[in-house]
N, C-alpha and C positions, 0 to 999 in steps of 0.2 A: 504494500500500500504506500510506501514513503518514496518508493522508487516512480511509483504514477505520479506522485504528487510532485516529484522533482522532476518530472518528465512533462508535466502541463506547465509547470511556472517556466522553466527553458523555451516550451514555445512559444509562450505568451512575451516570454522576453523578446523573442527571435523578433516575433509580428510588430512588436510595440517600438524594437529598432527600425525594422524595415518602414513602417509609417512613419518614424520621423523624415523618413528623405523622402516622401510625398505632401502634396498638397492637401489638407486635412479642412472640415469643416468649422468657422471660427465663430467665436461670437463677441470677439474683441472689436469689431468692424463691424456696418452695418451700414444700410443707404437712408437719403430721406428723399422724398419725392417731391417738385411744384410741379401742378398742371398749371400752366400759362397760355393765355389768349394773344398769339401772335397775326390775330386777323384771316388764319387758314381756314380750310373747313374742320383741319383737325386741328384740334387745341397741342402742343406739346409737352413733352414732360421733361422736367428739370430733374434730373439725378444726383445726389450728391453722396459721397463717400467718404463716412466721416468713423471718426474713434466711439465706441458706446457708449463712454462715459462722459466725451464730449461734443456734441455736437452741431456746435456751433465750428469747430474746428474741421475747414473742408481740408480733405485729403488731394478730392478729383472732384469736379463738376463734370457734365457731359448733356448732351441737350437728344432726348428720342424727339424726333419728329415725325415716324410712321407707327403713330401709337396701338395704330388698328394689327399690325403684328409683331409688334413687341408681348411676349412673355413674360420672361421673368430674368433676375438677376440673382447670379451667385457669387458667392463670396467663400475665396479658401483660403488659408495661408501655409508655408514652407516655413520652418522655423529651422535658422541655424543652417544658412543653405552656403554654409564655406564660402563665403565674400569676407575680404577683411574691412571690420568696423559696421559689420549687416548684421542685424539678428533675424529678422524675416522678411519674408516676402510676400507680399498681398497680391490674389489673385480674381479680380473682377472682371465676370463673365458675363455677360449682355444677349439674352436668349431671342431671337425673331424667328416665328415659325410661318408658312407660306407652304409652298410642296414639299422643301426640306429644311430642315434647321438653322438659320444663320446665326453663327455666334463669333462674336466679338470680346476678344481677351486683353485686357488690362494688366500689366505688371509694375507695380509699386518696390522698389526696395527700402526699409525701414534699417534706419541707422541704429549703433547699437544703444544710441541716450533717447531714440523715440522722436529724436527733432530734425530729420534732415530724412526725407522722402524724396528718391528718385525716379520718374515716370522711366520706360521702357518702352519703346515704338510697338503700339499696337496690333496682333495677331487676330486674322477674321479666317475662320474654319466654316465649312457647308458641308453639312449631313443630312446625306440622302441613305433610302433604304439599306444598298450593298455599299456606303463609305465606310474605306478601309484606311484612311489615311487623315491626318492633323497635323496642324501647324505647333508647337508651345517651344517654350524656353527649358533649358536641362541647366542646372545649376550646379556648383561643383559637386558637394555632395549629394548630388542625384548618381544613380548608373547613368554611364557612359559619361557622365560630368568631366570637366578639363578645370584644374587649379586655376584660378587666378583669369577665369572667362565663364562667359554666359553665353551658352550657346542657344543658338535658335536653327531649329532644328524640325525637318517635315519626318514626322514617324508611319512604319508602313508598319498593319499589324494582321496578324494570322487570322482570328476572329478579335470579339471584340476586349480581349483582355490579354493575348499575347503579343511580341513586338515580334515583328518579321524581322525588322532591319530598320534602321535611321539617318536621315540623311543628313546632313550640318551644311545649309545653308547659309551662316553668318555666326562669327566669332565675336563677338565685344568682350575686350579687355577688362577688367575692372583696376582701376588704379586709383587708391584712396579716397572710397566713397564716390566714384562717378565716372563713366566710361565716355569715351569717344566715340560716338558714331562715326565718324568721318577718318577714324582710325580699326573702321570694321576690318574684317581677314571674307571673302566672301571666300566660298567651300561647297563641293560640293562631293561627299566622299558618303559612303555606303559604313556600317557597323556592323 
């Protein structure tokens, strides 16, 4: 019996490491919503992403103006994602449905005193029935992660929980708290 018992906490440890180098659901973030009268037929909606506790504090604004297929928004965070001076990473997902899925990803890095957030050039992914494939960012400590870059990166997958292979698209550096786009690495190599 001590031996089962040592045998479930080892893989609850196993699982509980492997989810730290994912995106996990948070509730430290959170959006607020304005619908505003911009004179269209459709009114818009003012998105804002802010801390829980504080909400007056904008992270990110962003304005929907196809309200009629907009869905919904998620919010994940990466904690501890091997950036120097980064303790996480905010992940805000922007849901439009139509024939297939249209989603728009946001990446936030969060410095490690909480006060220096830096946006990420935005990733849009379309999901249709047989889509095998997405856009996101791999961070160091994720698989296939590179120290000292964030990559971005189109992933091709078996079904819909295995990776086939990945492709790396674009490198940015991270150099004390803040990378160069214009000092991207463009890439296009197979994993």
């Amino acid at each position: 019996m001590k031996n089962v018992a040592i045998i479930i906490i080892l893989f609850q440890s196993l699982q509980y490491i492997h989810a730290q180098n994912d995106f996990i659901e948070t509730q430290k973030y959170l959006v607020t919503t304005k619908i505003t009268d911009q004179g269209n037929e459709l009114p818009a909606l003012v998105v804002n992403l802010v801390r829980s506790g504080n909400s007056s504090e904008k992270i990110s604004t962003l304005t929907i103006d196809d309200t009629e297929l907009f869905e919904d928004i998620f919010i994940t965070t990466l904690e501890n994602p091997g950036l120097d001076g980064v303790s996480e990473v905010i992940k805000m997902e922007v849901e439009y449905l139509a024939c297939c899925a249209h989603v728009e990803a946001y990446y936030f890095t969060v410095s490690d005193d909480g006060d220096t957030i830096v946006a990420l050039p935005e990733l849009k992914n379309v999901y249709c029935e047989n889509s095998d494939t997405d856009y996101q960012y791999i961070f160091p400590n994720q698989e296939y992660g590179i120290k000292g870059n964030i990559l971005q990166t189109q992933t091709f997958y078996k079904n819909t929980s295995d990776i086939k292979y990945v492709n790396l698209k674009h490198s940015f550096e991270w150099n004390n708290g803040s990378f160069d786009p214009s000092a991207t690495k463009t890439a296009i190599t197979g994993y």
